[in-house]
DOPA-161976 format. One line per 5 residues: number of its first residue (from 1); for each residue z, y, x of C-alpha. Coordinates in nm, 2 decimals. Layout:
<rs>
NUM	Z/Y/X ~ ...
</rs>
This chain:
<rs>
1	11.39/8.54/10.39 ~ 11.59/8.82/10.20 ~ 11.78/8.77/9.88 ~ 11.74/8.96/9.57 ~ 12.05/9.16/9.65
6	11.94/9.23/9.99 ~ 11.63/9.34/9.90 ~ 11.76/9.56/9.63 ~ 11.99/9.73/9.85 ~ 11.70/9.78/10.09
11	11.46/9.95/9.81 ~ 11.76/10.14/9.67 ~ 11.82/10.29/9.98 ~ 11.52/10.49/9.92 ~ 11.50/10.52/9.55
16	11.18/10.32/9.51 ~ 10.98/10.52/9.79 ~ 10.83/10.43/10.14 ~ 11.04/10.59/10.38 ~ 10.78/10.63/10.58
21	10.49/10.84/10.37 ~ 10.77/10.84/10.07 ~ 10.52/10.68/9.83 ~ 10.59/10.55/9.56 ~ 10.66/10.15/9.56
26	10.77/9.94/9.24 ~ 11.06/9.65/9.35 ~ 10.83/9.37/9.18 ~ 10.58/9.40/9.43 ~ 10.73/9.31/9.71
31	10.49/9.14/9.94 ~ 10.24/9.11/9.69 ~ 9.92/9.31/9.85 ~ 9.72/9.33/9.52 ~ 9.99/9.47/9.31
36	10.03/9.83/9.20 ~ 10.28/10.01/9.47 ~ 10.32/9.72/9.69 ~ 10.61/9.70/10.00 ~ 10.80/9.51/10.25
41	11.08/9.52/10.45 ~ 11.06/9.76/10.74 ~ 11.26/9.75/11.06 ~ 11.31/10.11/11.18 ~ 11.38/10.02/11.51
46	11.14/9.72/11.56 ~ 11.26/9.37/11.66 ~ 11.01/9.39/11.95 ~ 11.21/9.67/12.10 ~ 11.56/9.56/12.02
51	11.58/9.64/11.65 ~ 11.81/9.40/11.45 ~ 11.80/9.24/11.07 ~ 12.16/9.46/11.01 ~ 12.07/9.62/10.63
56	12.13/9.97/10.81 ~ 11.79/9.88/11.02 ~ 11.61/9.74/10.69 ~ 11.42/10.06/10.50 ~ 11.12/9.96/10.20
61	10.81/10.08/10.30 ~ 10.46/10.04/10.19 ~ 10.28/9.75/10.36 ~ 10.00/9.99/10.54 ~ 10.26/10.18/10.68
66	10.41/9.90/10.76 ~ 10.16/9.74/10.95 ~ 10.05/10.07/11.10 ~ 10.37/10.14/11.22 ~ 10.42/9.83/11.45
71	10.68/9.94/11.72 ~ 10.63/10.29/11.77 ~ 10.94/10.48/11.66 ~ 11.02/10.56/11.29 ~ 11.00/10.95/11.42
76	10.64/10.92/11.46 ~ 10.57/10.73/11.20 ~ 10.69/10.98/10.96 ~ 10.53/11.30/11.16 ~ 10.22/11.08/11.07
81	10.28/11.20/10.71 ~ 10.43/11.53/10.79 ~ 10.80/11.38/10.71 ~ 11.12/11.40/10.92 ~ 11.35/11.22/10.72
86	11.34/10.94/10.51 ~ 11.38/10.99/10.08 ~ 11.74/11.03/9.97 ~ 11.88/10.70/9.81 ~ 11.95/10.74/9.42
91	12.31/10.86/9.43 ~ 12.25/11.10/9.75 ~ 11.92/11.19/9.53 ~ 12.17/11.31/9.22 ~ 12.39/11.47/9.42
96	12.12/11.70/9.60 ~ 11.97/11.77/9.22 ~ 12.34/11.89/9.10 ~ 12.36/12.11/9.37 ~ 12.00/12.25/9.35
101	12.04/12.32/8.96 ~ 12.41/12.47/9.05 ~ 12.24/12.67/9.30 ~ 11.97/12.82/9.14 ~ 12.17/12.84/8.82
106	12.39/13.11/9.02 ~ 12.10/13.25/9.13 ~ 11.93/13.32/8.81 ~ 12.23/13.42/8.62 ~ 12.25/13.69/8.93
111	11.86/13.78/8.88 ~ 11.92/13.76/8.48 ~ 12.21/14.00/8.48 ~ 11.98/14.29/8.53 ~ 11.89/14.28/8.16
116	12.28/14.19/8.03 ~ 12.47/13.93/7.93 ~ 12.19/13.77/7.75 ~ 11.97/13.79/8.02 ~ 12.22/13.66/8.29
121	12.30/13.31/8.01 ~ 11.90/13.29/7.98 ~ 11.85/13.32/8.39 ~ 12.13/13.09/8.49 ~ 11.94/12.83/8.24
126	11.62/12.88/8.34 ~ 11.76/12.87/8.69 ~ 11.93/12.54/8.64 ~ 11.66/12.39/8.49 ~ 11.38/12.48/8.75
131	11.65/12.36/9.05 ~ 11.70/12.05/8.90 ~ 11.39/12.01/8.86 ~ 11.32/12.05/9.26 ~ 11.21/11.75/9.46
136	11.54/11.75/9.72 ~ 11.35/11.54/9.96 ~ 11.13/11.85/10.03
</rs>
């Protein structure tokens, strides 16, 4: 039904996760129940209730959700799981942990001045490290 390139735009859209509950799901087990992080191919807006097969419709999500979802919007679906948004694709992903290590880099160095030079190069580090370190889809 999809092709290989279709479905990896779909899952990379993501970065691997169920936009839905943002689990984790592995690209080789697509549609394959037993496997370890197992998906399909999600229609946010469900073909019962207008939704087309356009890629910007298509999101990977777990197959519970999936199935759980049915036509009910993809709003509710994610307040199901406490989410508002679906996880940031790989290259949005990058660019939020730049800006979080850039961020809190500033911040420490601010925070680290207190106790000198040293202590502001030591901060902005620390500070850099920890905000890259930050899940950006929180």
């Amino acid at each position: 039904m999809y092709t290989q390139s279709e479905l990896r735009l779909i899952y990379d859209r993501t970065s691997g996760y169920c936009h839905l509950c943002q689990q984790k799901v592995y690209f080789n087990s697509y549609a394959k129940p037993s496997r370890r992080g197992p998906w399909e191919v999600e229609h946010s807006n469900a073909r019962a209730n207008g939704g087309t097969d356009r890629l910007n419709n298509l999101y990977a999500a777990c197959i519970a959700c999936n199935r759980n979802k049915n036509t009910v919007t993809t709003r509710t679906a994610r307040a199901w799981h406490g989410r508002a948004k679906a996880p940031l694709s790989r290259k949005r992903r990058a660019e939020a942990k730049r800006e979080n290590a850039f961020a809190a880099g500033v911040l420490g160095a601010a925070v680290g001045s207190m106790a000198g030079p040293v202590g502001a190069l030591v901060g902005a580090g620390v500070g850099a490290y920890l905000g890259h370190k930050q899940n950006p889809d929180r």
